[in-house]
C-alpha positions as CSV (number, residue, x, y, z in Angstrom):
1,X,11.6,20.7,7.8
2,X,9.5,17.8,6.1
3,X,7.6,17.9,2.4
4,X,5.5,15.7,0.5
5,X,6.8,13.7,-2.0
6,X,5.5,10.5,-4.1
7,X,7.4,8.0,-5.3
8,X,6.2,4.3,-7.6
9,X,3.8,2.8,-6.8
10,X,2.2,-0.8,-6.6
11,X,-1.4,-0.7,-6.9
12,X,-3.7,-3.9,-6.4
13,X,-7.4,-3.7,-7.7
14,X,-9.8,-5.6,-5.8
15,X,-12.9,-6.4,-8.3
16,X,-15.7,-6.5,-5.9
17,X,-18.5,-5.9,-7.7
18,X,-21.4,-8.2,-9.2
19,X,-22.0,-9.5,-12.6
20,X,-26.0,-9.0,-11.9
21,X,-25.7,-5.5,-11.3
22,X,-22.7,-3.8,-13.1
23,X,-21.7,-4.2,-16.8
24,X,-18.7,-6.2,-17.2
25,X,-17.5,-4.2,-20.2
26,X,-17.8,-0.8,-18.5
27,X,-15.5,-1.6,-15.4
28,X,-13.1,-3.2,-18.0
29,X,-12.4,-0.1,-20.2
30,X,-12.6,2.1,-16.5
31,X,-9.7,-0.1,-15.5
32,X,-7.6,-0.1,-18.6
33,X,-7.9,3.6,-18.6
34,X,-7.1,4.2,-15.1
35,X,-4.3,2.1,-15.6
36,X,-3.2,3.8,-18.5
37,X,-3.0,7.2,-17.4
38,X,-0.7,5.8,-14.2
39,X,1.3,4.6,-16.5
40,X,2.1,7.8,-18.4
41,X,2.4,9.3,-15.3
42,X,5.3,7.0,-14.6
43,X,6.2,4.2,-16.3
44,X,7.6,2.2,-13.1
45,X,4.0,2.0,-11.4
46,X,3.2,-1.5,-11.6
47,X,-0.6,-3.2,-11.2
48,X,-2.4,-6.8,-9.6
49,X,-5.8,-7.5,-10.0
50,X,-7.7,-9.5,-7.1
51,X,-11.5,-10.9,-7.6
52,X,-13.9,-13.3,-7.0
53,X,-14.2,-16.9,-8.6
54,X,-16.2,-19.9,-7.4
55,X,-13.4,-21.5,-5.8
56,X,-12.4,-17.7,-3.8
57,X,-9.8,-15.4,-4.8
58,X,-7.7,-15.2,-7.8
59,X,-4.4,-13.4,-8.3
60,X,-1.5,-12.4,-10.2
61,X,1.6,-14.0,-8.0
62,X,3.4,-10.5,-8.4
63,X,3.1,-6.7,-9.5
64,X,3.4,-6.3,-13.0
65,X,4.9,-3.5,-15.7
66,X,2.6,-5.0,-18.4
67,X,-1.1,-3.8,-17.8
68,X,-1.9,-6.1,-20.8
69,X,-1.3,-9.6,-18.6
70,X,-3.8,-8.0,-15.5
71,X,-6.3,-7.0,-18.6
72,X,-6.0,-10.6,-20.0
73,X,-6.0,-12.2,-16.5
74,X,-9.7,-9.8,-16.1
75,X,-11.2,-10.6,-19.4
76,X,-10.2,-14.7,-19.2
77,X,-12.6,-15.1,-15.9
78,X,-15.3,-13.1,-17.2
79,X,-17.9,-15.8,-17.1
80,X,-17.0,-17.2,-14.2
81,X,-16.7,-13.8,-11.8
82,X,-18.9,-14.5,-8.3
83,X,-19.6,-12.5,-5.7
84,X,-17.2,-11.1,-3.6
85,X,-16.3,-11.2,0.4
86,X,-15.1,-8.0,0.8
87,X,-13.2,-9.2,4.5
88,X,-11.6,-11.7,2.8
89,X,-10.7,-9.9,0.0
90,X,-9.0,-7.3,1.6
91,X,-7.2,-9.9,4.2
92,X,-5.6,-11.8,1.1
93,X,-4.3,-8.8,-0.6
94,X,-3.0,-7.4,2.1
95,X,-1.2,-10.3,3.5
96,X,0.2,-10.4,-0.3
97,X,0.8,-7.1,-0.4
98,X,3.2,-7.8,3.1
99,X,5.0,-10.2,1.0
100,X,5.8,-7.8,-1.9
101,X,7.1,-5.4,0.9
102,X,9.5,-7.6,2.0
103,X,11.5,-8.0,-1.3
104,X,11.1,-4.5,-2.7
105,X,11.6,-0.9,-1.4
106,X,11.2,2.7,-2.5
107,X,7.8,1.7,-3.2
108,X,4.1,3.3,-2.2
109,X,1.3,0.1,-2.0
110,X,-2.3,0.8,-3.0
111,X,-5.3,-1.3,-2.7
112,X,-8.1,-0.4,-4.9
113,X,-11.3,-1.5,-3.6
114,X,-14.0,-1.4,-6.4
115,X,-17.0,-2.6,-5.1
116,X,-21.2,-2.6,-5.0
117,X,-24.5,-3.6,-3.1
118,X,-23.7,-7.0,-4.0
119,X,-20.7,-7.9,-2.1
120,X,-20.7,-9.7,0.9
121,X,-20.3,-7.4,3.8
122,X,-17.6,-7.3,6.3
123,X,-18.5,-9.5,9.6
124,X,-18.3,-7.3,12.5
125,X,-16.7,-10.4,14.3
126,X,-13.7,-10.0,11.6
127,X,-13.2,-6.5,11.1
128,X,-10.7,-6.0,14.9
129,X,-8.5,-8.7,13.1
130,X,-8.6,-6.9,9.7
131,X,-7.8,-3.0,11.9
132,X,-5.0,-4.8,13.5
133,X,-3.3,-6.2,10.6
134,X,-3.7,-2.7,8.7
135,X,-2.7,-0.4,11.8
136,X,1.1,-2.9,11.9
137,X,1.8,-2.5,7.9
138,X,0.0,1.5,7.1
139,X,3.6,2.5,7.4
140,X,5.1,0.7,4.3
141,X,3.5,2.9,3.1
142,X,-0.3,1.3,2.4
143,X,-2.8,3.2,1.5
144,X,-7.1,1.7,1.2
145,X,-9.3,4.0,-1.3
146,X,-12.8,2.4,-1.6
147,X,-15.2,3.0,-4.5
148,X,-18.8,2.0,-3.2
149,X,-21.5,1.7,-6.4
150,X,-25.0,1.7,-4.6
151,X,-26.0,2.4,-0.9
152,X,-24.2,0.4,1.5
153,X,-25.9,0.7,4.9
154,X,-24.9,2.8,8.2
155,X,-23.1,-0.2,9.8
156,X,-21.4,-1.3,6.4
157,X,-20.3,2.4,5.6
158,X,-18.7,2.8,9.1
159,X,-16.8,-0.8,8.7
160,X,-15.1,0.2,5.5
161,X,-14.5,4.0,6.8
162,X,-12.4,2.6,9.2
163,X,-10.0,0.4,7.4
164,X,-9.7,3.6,4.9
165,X,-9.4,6.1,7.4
166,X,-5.9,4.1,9.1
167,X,-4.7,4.5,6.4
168,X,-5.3,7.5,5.2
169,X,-6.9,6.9,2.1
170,X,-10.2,8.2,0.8
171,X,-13.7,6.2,0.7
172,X,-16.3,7.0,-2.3
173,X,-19.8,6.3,-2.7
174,X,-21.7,7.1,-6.1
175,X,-25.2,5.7,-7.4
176,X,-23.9,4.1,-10.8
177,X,-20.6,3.4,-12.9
178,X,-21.6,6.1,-14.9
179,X,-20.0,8.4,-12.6
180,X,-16.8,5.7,-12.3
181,X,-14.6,7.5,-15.0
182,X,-13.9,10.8,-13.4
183,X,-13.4,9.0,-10.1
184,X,-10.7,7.0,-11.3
185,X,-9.2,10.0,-13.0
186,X,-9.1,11.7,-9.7
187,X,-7.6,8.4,-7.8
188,X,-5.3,8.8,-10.8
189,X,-2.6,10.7,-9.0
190,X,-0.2,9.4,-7.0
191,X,-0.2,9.2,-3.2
192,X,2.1,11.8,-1.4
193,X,4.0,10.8,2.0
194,X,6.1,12.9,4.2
195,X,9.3,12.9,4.7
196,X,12.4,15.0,6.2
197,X,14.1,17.5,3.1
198,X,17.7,17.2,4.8
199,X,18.1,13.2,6.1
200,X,17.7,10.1,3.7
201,X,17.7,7.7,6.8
202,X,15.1,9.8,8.7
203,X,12.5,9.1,6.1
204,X,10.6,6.7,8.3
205,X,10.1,5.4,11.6
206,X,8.2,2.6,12.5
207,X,5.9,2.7,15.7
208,X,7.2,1.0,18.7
209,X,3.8,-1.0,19.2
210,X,4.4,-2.8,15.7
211,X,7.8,-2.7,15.3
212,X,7.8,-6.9,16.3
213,X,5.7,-7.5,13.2
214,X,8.9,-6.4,11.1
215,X,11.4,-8.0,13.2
216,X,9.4,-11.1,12.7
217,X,9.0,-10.7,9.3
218,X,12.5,-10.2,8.3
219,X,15.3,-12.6,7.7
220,X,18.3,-13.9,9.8
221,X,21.4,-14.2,7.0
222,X,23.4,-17.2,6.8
223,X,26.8,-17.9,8.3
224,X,29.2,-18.6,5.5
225,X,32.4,-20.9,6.3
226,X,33.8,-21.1,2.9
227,X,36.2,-18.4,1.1
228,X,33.8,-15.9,-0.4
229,X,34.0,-12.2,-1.9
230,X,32.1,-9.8,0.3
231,X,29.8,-8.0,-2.1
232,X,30.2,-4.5,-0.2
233,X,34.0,-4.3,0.3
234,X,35.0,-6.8,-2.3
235,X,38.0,-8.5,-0.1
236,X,38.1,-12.1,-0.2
237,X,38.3,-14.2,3.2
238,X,36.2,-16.6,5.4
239,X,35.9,-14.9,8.3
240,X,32.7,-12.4,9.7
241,X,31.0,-13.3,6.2
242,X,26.9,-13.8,6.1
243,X,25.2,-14.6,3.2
244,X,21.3,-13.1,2.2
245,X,18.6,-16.4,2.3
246,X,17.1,-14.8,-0.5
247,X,19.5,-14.3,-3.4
248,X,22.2,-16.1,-1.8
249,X,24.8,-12.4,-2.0
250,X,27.2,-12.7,0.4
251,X,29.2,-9.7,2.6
252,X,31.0,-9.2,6.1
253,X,28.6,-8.3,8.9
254,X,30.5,-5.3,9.2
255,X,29.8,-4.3,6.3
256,X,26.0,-4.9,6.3
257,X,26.0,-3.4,9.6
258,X,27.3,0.1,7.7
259,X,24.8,-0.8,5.1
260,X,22.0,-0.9,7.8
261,X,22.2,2.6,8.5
262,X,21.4,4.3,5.4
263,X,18.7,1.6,4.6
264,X,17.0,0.3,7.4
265,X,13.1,0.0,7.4
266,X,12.9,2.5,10.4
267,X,14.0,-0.3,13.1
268,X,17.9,0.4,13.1
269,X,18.9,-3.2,12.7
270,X,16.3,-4.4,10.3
271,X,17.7,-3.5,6.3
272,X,17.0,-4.2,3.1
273,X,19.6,-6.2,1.3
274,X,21.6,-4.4,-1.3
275,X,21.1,-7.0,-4.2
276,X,17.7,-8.3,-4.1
277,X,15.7,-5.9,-1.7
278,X,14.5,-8.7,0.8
279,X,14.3,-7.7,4.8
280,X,16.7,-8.9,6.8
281,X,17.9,-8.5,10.5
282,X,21.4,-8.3,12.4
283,X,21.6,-8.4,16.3
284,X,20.6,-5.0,17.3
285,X,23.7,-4.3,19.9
286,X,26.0,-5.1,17.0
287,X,24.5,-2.9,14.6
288,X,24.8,0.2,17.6
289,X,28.7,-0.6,18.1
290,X,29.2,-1.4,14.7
291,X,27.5,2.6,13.7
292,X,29.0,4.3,17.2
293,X,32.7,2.9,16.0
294,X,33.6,0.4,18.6
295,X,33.7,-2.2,16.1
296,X,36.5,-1.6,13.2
297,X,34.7,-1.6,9.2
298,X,36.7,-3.6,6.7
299,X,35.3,-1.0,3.5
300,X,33.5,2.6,2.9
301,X,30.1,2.3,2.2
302,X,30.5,4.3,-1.2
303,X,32.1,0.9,-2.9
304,X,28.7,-0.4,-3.1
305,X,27.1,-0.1,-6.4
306,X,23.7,-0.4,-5.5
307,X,21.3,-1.9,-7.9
308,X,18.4,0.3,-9.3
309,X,15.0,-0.9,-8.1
310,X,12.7,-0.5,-11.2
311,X,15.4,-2.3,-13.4
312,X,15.4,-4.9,-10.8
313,X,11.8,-5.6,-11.1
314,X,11.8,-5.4,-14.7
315,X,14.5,-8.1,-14.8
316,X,12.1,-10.5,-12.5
317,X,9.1,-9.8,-14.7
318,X,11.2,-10.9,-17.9
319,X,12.1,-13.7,-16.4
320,X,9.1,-15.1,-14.7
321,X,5.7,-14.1,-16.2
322,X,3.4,-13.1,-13.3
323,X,0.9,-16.8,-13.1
324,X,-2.6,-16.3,-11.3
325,X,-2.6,-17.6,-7.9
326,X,-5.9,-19.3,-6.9
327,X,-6.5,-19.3,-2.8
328,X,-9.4,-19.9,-0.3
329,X,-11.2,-17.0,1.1
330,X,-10.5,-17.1,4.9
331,X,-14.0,-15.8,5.8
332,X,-16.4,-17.9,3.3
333,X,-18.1,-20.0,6.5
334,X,-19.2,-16.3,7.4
335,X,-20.0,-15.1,4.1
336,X,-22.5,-17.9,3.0
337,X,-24.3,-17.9,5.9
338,X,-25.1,-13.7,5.1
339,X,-26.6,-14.8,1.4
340,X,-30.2,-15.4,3.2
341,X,-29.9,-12.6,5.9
342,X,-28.9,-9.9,2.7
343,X,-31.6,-11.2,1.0
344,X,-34.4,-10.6,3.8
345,X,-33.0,-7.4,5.2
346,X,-36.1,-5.3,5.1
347,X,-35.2,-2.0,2.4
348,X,-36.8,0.6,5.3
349,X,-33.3,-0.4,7.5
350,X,-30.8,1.3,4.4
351,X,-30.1,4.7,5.2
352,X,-29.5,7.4,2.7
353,X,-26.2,8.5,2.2
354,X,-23.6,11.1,0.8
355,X,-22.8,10.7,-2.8
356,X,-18.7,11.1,-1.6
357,X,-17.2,10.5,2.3
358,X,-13.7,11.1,3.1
């Protein structure tokens, strides 16, 4: 028996569109309202803003609570907002996105694409490197909705339908940003995923094909020689203890490798640590002899006082104030060689389309 449920969410908005053709202010009070409603919705959903400068994309470093700080971070570039490369947008924040993922769980990722006739159009060359990067992390979960203001053509339509479409989210089209509002009302609502009703650990499975991208991704803990308290069982000792890289929380191997199997990722021996959230990976024999019994546990699993995730997060955004990251745009050769080609593209070769695709 399976059912849909949501759960908080992360949502990144990529600002794609152009200061010669849509009104700043109008996408500005969209935003905050869109936000808003989230918000009231549940108060754990947290928000990143990605767009366009001269020198390539700008970001927050992490998700924040405080919609204020991505409003601020919007209205401080005003001036200075360029055209975006949609390719390269999407392949920064999703390779961020992919770091977020590996410190946090219990958490639905959404990237936001906002975007108009202006922006620079996906390279056909880049967009099997952008489908295979998407196909290995959809199951985070990651969702793509696109919001297309203006026409884009056939070939343009069909590049963008199918980084939504492995993903399962939902592609728009309308004529102006008058019809913006009720969109974003609509997008409002939280994704749904499916999961089993009766089995917590069942939840999620990753694909065999890209279950080396996660093994990859996570980290090996540290041996630790000196006389520690194991953070699962509390006994004290210096033997069979490994220590997260991340947050430095130490606990017997055993014990992680009980741990393991109410929190994996869906690869058996890749878990989340108990303190900070961060991937990490045991050898995968040990973890099987370890959960069949032929290795002896040193503590029961329900001594663990697990830490709550949203008051986690909320302790990292008091003490470090998300700073805007500045980065190059990976495909900007590409993209400033299309700025004559857009320009002389003949109108008869833009197709008419749907107001709405799914």
């Amino acid at each position: 028996m399976t059912l849909k449920v949501s759960k908080s969410e992360d949502c990144l908005i990529f600002y794609g569109l152009t200061p010669e053709l849509t009104k700043f202010k109008d996408l500005y009070n969209s935003i905050s309202e869109f936000m808003k409603i989230k918000q009231a919705n549940d108060p754990s959903d947290r928000f990143n803003l990605i767009l366009f400068l001269p020198d390539g994309p700008n970001y927050l470093d992490h998700f924040a609570f405080d919609t204020n700080l991505v409003l601020s971070m919007l209205k401080s570039v005003e001036k200075n907002i360029s055209r975006a490369s949609i390719a390269g947008g999407v392949f920064v924040a999703t390779t961020f996105i992919i770091e977020v993922y590996k410190k946090i769980s219990e958490k639905i990722f959404r990237l936001l694409i906002i975007v108009d006739d202006g922006a620079y159009a996906i390279p056909s060359q880049y967009l099997p490197a952008l489908e295979e990067l998407i196909n290995k992390v959809k199951d985070m979960p990651f969702f793509i909705d696109v919001i297309y203001i203006g026409q884009p053509d056939y070939e343009e339509r069909n590049r963008l339908n199918k980084l939504v479409n492995l993903t399962k989210g939902e592609f728009y089209e309308i004529s102006s940003i008058d019809e913006l509002d009720p969109l974003l009302m609509e997008l409002s609502y939280k994704k749904k995923i499916i999961q089993p009703a009766f089995s917590k650990q069942e939840i999620r499975r990753i694909p065999e094909e890209n279950q080396m991208f996660y093994i990859n991704l996570a980290d090996e803990p540290e041996r630790v020689t000196d006389i520690s308290t194991c953070s699962i069982c509390f006994q004290q000792g210096n033997e069979g203890l490994i220590r997260c890289p991340s947050c430095q929380t130490v606990a017997h191997e055993v014990c992680w490798a009980q741990w393991a199997q109410t929190s994996h990722i869906g690869i058996p021996h890749v878990y989340r640590c108990h303190n900070c959230f961060n991937i990490l990976k045991l050898d995968k024999n040990y973890i099987n002899d370890v959960q069949a019994g032929k290795i002896p546990t040193i503590a029961e699993l329900n001594k663990m006082k697990k830490k709550d995730i949203v008051d986690y997060l909320r302790e990292i955004e008091a003490q470090s104030t998300p700073q805007v990251i500045q980065t190059e745009d990976p495909f900007a050769s590409d993209v400033r060689a299309m700025i004559e080609t857009k320009k002389e593209e003949p109108e008869s070769s833009k197709k008419k389309s749907k107001k709405k695709k799914r």
